[in-house]
PQR file with spaces between the fields and no chain letter, atoms N, CA, C, O and H, PARSE charges and radii, in Angstrom:
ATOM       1  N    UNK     1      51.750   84.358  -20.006 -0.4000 1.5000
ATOM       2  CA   UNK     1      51.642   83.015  -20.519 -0.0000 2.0000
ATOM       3  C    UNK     1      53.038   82.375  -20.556  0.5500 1.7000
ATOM       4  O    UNK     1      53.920   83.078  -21.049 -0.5500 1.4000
ATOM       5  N    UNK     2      53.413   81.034  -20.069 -0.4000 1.5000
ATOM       6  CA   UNK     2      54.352   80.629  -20.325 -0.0000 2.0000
ATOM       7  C    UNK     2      54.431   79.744  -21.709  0.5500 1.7000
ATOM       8  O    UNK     2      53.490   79.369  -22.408 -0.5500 1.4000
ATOM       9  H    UNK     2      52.696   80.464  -19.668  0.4000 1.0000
ATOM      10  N    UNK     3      56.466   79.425  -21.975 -0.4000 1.5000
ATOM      11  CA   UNK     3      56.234   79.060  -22.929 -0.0000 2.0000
ATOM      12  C    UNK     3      57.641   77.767  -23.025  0.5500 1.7000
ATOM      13  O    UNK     3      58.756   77.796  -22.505 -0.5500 1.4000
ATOM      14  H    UNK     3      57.231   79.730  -21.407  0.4000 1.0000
ATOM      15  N    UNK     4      56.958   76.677  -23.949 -0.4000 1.5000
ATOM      16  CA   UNK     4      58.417   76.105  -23.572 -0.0000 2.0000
ATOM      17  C    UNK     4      59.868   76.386  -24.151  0.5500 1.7000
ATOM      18  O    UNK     4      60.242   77.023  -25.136 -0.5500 1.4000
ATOM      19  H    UNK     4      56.052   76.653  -24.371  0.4000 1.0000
ATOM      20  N    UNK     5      60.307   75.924  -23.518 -0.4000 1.5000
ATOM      21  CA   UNK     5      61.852   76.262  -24.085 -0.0000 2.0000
ATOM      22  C    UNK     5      62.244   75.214  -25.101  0.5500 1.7000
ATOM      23  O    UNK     5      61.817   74.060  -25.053 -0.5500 1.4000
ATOM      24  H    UNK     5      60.004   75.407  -22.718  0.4000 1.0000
ATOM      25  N    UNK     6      63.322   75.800  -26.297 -0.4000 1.5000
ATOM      26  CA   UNK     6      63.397   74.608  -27.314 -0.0000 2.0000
ATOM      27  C    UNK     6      63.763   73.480  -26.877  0.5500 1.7000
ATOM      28  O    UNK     6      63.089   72.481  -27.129 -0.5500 1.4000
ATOM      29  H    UNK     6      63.669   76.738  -26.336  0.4000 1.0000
ATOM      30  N    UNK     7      65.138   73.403  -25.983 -0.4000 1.5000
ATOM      31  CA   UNK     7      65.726   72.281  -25.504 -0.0000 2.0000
ATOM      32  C    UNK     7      64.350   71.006  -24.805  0.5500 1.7000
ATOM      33  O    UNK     7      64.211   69.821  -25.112 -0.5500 1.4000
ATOM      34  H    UNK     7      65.686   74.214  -25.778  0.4000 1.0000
ATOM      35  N    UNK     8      63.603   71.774  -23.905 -0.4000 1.5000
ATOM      36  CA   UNK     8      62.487   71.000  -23.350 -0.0000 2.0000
ATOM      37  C    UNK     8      61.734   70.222  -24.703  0.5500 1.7000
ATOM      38  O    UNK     8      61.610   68.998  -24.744 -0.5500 1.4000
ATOM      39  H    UNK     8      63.716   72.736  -23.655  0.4000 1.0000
ATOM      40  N    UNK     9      61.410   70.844  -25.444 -0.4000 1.5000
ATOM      41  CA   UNK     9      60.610   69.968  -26.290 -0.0000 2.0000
ATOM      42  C    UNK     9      61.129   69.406  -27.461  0.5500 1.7000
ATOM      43  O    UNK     9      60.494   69.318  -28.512 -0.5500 1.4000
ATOM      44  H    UNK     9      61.511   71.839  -25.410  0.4000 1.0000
ATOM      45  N    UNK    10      62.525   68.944  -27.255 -0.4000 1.5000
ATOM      46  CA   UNK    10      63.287   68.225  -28.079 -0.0000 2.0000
ATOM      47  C    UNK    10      63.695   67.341  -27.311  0.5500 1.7000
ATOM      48  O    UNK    10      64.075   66.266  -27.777 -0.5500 1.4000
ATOM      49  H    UNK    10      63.042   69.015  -26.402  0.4000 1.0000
ATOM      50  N    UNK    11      63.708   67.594  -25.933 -0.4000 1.5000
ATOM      51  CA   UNK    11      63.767   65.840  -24.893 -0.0000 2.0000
ATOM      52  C    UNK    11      62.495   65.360  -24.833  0.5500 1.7000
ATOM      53  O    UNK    11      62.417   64.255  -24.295 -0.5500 1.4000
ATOM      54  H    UNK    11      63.399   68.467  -25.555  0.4000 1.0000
ATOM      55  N    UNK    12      61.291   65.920  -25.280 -0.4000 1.5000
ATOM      56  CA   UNK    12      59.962   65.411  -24.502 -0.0000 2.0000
ATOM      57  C    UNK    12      59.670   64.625  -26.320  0.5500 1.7000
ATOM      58  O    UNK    12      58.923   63.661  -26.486 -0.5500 1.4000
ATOM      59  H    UNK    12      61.354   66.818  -25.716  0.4000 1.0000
ATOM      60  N    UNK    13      60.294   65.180  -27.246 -0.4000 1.5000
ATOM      61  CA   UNK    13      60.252   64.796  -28.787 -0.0000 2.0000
ATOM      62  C    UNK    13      60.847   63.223  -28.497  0.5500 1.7000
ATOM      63  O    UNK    13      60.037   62.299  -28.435 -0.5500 1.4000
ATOM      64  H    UNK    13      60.901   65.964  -27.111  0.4000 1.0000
ATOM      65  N    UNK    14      62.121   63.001  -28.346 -0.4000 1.5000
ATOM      66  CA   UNK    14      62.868   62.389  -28.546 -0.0000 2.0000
ATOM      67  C    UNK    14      62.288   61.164  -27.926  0.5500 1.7000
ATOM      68  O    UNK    14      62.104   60.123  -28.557 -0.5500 1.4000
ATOM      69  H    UNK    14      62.780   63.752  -28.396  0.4000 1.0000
ATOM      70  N    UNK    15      61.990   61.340  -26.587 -0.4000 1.5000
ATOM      71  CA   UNK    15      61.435   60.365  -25.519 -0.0000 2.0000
ATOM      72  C    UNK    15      60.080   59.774  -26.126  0.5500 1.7000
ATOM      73  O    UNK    15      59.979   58.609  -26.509 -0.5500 1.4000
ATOM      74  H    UNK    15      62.140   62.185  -26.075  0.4000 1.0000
ATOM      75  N    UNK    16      59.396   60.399  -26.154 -0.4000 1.5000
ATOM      76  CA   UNK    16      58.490   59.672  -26.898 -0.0000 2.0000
ATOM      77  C    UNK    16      58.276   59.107  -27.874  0.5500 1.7000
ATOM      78  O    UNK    16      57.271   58.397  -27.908 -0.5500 1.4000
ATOM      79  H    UNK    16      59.478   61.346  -25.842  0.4000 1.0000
ATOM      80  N    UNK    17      59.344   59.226  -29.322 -0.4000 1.5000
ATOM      81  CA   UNK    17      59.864   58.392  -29.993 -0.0000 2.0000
ATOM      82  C    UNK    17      60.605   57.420  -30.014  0.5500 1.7000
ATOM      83  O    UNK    17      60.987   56.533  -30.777 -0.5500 1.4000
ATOM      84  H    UNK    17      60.161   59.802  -29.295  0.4000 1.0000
ATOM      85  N    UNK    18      60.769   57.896  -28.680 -0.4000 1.5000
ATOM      86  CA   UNK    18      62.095   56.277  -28.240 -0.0000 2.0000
ATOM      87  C    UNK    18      61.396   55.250  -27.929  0.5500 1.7000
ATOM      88  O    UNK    18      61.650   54.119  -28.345 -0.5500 1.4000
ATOM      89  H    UNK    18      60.460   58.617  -28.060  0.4000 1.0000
ATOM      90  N    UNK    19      60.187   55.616  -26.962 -0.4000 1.5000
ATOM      91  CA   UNK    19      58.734   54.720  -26.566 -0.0000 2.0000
ATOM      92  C    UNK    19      58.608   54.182  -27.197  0.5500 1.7000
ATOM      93  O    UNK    19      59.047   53.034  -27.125 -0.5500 1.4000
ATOM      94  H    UNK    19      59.981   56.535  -26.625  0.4000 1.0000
ATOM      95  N    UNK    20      57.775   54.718  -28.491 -0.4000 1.5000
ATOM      96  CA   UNK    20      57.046   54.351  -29.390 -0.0000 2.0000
ATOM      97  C    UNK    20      57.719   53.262  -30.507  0.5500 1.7000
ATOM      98  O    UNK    20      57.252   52.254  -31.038 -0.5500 1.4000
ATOM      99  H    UNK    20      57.419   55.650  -28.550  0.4000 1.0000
ATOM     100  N    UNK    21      58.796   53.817  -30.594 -0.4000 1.5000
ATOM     101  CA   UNK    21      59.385   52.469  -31.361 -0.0000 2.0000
ATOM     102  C    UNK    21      60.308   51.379  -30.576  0.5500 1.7000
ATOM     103  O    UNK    21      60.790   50.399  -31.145 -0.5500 1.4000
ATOM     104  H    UNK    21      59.175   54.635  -30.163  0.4000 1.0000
ATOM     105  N    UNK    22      60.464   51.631  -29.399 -0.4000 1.5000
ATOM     106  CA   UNK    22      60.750   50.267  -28.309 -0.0000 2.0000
ATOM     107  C    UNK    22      59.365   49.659  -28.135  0.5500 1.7000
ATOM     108  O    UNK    22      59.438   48.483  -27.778 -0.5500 1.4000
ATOM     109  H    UNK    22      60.072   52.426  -28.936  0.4000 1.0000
ATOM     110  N    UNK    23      57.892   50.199  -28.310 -0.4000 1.5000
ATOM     111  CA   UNK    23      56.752   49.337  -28.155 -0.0000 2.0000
ATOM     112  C    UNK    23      56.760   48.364  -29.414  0.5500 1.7000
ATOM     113  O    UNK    23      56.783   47.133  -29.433 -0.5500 1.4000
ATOM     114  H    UNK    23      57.832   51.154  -28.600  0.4000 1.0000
ATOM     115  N    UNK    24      56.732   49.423  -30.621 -0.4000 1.5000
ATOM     116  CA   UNK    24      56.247   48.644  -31.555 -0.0000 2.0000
ATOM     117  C    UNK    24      57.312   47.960  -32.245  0.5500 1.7000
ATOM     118  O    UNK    24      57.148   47.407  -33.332 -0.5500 1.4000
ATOM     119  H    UNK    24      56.714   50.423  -30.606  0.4000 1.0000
ATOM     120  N    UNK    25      58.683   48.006  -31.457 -0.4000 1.5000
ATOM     121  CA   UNK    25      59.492   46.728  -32.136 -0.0000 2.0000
ATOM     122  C    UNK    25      59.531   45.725  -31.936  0.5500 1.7000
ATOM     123  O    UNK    25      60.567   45.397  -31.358 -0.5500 1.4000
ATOM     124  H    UNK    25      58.817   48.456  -30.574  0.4000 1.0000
ATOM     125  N    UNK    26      58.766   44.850  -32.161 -0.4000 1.5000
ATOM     126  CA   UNK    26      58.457   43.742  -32.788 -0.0000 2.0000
ATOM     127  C    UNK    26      58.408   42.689  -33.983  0.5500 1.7000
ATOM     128  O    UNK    26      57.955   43.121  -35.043 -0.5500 1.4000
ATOM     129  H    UNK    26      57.924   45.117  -32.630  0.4000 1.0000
ATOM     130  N    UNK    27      58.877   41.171  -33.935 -0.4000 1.5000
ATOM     131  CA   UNK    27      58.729   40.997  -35.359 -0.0000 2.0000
ATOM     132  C    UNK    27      57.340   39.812  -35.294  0.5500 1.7000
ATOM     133  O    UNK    27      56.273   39.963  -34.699 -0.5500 1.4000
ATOM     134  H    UNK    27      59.245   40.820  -33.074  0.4000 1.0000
ATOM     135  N    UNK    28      57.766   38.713  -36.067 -0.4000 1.5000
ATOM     136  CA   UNK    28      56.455   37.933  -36.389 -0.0000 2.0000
ATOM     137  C    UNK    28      56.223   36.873  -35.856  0.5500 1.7000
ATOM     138  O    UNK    28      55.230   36.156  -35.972 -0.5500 1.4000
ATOM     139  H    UNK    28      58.633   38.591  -36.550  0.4000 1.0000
ATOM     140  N    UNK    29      58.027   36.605  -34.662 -0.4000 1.5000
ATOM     141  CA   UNK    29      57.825   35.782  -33.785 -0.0000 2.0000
ATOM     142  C    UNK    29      57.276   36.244  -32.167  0.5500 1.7000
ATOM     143  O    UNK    29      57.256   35.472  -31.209 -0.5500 1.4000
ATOM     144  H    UNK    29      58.834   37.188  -34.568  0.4000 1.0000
ATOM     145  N    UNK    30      56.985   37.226  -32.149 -0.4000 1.5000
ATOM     146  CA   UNK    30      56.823   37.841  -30.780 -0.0000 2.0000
ATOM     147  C    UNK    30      55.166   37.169  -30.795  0.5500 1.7000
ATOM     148  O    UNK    30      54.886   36.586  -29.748 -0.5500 1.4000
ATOM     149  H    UNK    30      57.002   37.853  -32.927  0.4000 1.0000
ATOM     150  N    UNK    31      54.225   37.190  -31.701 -0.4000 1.5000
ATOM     151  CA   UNK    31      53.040   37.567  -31.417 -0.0000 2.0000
ATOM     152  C    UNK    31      52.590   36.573  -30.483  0.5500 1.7000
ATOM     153  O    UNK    31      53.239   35.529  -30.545 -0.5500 1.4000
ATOM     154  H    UNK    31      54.453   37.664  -32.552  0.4000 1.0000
ATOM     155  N    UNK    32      51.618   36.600  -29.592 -0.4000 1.5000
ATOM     156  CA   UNK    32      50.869   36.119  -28.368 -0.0000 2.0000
ATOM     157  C    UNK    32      49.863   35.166  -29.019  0.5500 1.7000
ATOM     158  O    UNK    32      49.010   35.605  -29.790 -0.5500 1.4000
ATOM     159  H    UNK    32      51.091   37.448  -29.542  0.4000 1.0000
ATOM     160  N    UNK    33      49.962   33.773  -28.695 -0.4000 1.5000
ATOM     161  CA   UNK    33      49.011   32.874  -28.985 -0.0000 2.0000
ATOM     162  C    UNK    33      48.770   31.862  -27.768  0.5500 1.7000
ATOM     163  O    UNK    33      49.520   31.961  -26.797 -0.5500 1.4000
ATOM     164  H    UNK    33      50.655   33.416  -28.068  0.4000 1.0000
ATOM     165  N    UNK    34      47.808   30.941  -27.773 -0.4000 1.5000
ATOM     166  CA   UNK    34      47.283   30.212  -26.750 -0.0000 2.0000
ATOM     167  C    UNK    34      47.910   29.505  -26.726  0.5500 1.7000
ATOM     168  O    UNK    34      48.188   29.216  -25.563 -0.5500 1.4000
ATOM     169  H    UNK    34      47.199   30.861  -28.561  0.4000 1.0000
ATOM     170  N    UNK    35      48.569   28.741  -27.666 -0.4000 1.5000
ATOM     171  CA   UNK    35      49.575   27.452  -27.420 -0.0000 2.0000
ATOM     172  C    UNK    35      51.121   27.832  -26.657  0.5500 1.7000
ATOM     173  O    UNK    35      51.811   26.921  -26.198 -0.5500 1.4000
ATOM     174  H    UNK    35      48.343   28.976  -28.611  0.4000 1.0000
ATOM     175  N    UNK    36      51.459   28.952  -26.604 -0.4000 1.5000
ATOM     176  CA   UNK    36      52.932   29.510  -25.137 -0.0000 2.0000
ATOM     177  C    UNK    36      52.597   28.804  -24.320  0.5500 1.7000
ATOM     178  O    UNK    36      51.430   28.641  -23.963 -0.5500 1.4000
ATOM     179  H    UNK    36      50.899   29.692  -26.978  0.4000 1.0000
ATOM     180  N    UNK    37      53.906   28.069  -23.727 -0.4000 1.5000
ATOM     181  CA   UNK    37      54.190   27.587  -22.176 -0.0000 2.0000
ATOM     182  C    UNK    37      55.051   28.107  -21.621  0.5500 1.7000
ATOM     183  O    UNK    37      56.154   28.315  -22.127 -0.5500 1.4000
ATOM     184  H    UNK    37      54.854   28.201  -24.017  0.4000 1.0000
ATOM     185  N    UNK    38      54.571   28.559  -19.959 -0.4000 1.5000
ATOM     186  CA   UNK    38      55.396   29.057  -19.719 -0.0000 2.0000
ATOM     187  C    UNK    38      56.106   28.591  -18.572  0.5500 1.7000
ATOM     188  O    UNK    38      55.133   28.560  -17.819 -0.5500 1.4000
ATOM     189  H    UNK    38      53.676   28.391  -19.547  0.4000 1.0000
ATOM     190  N    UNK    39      56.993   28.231  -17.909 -0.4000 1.5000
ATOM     191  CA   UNK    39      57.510   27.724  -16.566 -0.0000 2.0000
ATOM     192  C    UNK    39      58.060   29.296  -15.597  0.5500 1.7000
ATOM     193  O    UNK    39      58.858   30.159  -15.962 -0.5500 1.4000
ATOM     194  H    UNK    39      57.783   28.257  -18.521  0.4000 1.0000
ATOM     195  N    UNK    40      57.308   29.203  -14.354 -0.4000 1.5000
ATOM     196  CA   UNK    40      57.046   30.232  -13.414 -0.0000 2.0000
ATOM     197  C    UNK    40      58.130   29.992  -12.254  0.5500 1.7000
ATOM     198  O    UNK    40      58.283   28.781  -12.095 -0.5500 1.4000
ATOM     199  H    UNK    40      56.659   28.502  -14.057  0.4000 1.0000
ATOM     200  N    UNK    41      58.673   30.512  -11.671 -0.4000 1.5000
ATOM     201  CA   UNK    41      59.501   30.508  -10.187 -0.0000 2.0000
ATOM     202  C    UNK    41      59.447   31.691   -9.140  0.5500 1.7000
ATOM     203  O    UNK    41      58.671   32.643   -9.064 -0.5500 1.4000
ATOM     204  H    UNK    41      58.549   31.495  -11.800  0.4000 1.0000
ATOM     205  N    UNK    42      60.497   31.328   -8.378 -0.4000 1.5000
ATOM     206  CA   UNK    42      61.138   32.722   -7.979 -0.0000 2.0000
ATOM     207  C    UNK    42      62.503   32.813   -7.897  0.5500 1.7000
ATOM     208  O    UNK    42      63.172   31.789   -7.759 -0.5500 1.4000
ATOM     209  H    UNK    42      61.127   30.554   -8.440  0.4000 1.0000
ATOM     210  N    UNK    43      63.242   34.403   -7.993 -0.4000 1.5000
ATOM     211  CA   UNK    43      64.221   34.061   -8.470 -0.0000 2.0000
ATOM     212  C    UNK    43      65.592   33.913   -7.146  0.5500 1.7000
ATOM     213  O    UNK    43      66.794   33.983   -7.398 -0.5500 1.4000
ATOM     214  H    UNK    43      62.698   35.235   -8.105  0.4000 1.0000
ATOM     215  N    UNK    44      65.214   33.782   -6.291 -0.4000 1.5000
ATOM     216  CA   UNK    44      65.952   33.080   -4.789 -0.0000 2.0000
ATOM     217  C    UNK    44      67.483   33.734   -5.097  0.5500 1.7000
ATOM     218  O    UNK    44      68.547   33.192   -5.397 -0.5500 1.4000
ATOM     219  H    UNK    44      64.237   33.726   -6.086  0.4000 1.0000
ATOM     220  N    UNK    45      67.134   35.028   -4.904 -0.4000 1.5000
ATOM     221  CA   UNK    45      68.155   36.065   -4.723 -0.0000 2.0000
ATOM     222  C    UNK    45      68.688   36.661   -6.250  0.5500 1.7000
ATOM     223  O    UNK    45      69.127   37.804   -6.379 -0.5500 1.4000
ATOM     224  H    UNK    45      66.270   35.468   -4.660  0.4000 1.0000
ATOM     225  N    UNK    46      68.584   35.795   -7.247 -0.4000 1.5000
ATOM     226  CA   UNK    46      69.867   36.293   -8.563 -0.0000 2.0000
ATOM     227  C    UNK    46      68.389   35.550   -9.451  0.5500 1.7000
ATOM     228  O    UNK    46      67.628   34.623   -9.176 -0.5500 1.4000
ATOM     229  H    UNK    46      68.228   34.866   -7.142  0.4000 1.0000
ATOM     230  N    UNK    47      68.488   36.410  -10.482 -0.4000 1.5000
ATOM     231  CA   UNK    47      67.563   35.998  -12.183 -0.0000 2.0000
ATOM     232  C    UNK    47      68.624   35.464  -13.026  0.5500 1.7000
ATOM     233  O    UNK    47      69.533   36.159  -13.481 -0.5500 1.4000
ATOM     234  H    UNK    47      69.106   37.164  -10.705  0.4000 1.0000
ATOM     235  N    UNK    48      68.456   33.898  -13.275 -0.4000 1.5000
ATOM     236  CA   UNK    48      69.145   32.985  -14.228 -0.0000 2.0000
ATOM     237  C    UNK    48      69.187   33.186  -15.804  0.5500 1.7000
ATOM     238  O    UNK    48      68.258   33.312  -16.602 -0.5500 1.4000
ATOM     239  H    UNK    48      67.718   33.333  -12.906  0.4000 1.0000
ATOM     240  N    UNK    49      70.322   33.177  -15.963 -0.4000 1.5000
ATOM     241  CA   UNK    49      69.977   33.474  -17.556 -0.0000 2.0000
ATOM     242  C    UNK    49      68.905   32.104  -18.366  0.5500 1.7000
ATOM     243  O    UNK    49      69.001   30.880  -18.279 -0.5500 1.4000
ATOM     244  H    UNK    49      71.077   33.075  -15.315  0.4000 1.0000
ATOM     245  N    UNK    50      67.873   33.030  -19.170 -0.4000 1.5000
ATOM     246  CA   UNK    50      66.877   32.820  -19.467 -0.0000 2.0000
ATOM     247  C    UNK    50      65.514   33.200  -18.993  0.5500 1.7000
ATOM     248  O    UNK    50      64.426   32.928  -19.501 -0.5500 1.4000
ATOM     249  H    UNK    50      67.796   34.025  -19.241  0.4000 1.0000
ATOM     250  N    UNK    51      65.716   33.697  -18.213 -0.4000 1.5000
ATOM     251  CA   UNK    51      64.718   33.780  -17.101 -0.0000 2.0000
ATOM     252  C    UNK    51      64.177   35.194  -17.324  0.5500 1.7000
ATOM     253  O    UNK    51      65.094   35.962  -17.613 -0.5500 1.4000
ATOM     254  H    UNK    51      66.600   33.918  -17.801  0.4000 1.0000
ATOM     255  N    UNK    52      62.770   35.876  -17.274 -0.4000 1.5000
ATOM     256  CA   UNK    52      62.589   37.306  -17.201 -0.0000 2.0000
ATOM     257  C    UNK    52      61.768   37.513  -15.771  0.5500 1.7000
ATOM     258  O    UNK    52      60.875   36.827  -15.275 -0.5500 1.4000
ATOM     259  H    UNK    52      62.024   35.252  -17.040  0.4000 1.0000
ATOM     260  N    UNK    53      62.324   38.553  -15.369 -0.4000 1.5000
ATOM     261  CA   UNK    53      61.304   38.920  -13.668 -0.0000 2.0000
ATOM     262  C    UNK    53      59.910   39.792  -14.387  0.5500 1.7000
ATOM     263  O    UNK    53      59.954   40.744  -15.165 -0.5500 1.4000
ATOM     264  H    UNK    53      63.050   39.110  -15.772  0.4000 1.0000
ATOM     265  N    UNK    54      58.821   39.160  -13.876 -0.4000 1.5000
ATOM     266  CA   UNK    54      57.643   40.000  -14.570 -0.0000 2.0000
ATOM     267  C    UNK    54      56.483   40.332  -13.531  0.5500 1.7000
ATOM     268  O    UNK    54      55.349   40.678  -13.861 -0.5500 1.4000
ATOM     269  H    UNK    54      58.785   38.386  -13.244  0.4000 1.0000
ATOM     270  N    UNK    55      56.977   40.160  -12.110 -0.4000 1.5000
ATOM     271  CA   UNK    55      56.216   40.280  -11.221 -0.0000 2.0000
ATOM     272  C    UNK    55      56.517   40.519   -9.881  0.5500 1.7000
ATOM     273  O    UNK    55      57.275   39.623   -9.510 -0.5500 1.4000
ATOM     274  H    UNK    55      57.899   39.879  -11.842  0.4000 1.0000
ATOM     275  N    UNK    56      56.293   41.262   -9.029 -0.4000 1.5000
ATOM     276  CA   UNK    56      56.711   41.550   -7.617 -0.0000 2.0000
ATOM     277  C    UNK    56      55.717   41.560   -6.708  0.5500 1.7000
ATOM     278  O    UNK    56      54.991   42.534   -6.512 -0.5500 1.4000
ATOM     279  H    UNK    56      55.677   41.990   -9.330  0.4000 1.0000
ATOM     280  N    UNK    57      55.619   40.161   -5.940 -0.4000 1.5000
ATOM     281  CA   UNK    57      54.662   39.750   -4.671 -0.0000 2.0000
ATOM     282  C    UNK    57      55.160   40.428   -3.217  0.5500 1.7000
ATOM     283  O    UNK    57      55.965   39.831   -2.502 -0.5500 1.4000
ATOM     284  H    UNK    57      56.209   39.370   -6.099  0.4000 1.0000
ATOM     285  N    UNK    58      54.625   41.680   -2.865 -0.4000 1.5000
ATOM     286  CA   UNK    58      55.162   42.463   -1.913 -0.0000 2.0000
ATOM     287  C    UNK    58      54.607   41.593   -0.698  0.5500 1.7000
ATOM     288  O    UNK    58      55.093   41.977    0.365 -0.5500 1.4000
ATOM     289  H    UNK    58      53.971   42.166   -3.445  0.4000 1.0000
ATOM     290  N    UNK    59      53.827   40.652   -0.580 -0.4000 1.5000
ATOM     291  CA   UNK    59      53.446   39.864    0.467 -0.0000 2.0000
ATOM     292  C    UNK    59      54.898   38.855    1.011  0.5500 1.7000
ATOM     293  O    UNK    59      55.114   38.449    2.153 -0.5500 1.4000
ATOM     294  H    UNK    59      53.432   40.340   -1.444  0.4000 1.0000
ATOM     295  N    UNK    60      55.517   38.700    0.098 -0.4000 1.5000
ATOM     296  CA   UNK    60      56.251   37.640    0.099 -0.0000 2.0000
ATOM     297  C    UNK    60      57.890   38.350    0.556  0.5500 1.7000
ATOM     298  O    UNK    60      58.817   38.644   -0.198 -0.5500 1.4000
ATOM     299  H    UNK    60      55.342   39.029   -0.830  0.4000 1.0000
ATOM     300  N    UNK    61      57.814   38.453    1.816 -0.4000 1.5000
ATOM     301  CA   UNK    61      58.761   39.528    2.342 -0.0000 2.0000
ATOM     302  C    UNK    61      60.519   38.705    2.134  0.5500 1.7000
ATOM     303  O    UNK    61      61.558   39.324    2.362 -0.5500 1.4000
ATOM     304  H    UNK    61      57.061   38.215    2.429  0.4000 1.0000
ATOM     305  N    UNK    62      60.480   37.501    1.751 -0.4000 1.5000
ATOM     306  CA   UNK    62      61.771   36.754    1.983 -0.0000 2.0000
ATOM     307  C    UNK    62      62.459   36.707    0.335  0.5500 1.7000
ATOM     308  O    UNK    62      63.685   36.713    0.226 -0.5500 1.4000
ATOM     309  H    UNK    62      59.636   36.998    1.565  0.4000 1.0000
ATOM     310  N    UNK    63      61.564   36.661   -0.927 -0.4000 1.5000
ATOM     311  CA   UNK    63      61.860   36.418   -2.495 -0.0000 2.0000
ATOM     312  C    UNK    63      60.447   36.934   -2.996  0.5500 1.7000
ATOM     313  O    UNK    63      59.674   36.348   -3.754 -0.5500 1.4000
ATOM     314  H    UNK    63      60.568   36.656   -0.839  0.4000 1.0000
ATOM     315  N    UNK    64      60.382   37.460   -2.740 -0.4000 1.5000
ATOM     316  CA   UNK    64      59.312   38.888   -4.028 -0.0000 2.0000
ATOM     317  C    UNK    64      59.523   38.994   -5.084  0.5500 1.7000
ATOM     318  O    UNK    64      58.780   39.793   -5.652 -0.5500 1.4000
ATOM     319  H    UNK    64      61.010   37.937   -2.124  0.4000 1.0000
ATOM     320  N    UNK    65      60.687   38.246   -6.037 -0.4000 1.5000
ATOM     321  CA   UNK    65      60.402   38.816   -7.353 -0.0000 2.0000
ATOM     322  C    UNK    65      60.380   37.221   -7.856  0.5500 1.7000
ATOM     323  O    UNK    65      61.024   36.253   -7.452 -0.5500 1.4000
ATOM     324  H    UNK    65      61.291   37.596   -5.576  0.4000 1.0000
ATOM     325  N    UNK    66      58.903   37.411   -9.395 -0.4000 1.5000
ATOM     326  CA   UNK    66      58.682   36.331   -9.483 -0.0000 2.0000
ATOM     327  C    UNK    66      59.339   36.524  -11.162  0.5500 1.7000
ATOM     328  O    UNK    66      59.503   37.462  -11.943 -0.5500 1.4000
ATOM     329  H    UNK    66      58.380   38.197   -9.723  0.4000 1.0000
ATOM     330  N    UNK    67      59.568   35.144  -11.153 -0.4000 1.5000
ATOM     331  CA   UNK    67      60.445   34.829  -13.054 -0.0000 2.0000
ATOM     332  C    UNK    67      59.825   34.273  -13.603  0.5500 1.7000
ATOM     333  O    UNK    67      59.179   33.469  -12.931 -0.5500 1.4000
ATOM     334  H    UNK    67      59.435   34.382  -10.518  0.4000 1.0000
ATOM     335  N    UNK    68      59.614   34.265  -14.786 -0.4000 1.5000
ATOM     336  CA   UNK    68      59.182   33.348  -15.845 -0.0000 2.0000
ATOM     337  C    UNK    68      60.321   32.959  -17.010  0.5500 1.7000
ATOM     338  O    UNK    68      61.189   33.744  -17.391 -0.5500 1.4000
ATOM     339  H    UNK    68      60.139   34.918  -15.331  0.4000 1.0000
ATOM     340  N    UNK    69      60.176   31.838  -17.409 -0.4000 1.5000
ATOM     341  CA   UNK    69      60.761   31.729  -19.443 -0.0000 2.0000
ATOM     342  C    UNK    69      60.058   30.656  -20.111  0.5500 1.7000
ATOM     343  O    UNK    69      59.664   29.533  -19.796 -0.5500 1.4000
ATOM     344  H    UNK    69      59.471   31.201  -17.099  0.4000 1.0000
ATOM     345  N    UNK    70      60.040   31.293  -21.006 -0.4000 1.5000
ATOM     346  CA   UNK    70      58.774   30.430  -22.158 -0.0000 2.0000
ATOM     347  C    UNK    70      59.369   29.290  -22.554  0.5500 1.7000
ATOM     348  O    UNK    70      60.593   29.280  -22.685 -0.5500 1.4000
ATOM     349  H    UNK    70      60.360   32.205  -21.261  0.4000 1.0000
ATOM     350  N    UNK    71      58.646   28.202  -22.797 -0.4000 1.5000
ATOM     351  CA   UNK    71      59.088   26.840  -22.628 -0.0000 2.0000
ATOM     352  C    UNK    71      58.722   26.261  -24.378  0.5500 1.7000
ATOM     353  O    UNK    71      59.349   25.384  -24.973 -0.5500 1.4000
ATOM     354  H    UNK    71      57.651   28.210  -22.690  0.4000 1.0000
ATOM     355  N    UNK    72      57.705   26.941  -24.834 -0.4000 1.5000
ATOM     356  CA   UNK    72      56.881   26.725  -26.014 -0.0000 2.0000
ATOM     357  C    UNK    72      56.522   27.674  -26.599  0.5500 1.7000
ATOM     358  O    UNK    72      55.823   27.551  -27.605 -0.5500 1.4000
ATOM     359  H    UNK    72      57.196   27.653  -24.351  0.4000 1.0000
């Protein structure tokens, strides 16, 4: 039977606590409602500050990565 080693399950510990509280950090302005606007592009070589890349159109062989930033 194998078995793990301590070191292994003190990186597989750690990592998944790192997850878990990079998911659930959040505060009370994050939450998701219908009234967000958002303005969409692409980001034509460089991502502008403000801007987040949240999508990659592999069809689109010339600017594939698409940006968004919330407007509202």
């Amino acid at each position: 039977m194998k078995t793990i080693d301590l070191k292994s399950l003190i990186i597989g510990i750690l990592l998944a606590s790192t997850l878990f509280l990079g998911i659930a950090a959040t505060n009370q302005g994050d939450k998701w409602d219908n009234k967000q606007q958002w303005e969409f592009g692409t980001s034509r070589g460089k991502i502008p500050a403000g801007w987040e890349p949240f999508a990659y159109d592999s069809a689109d062989q010339f600017d594939p990565i698409l940006i968004r930033r919330r407007l509202k």
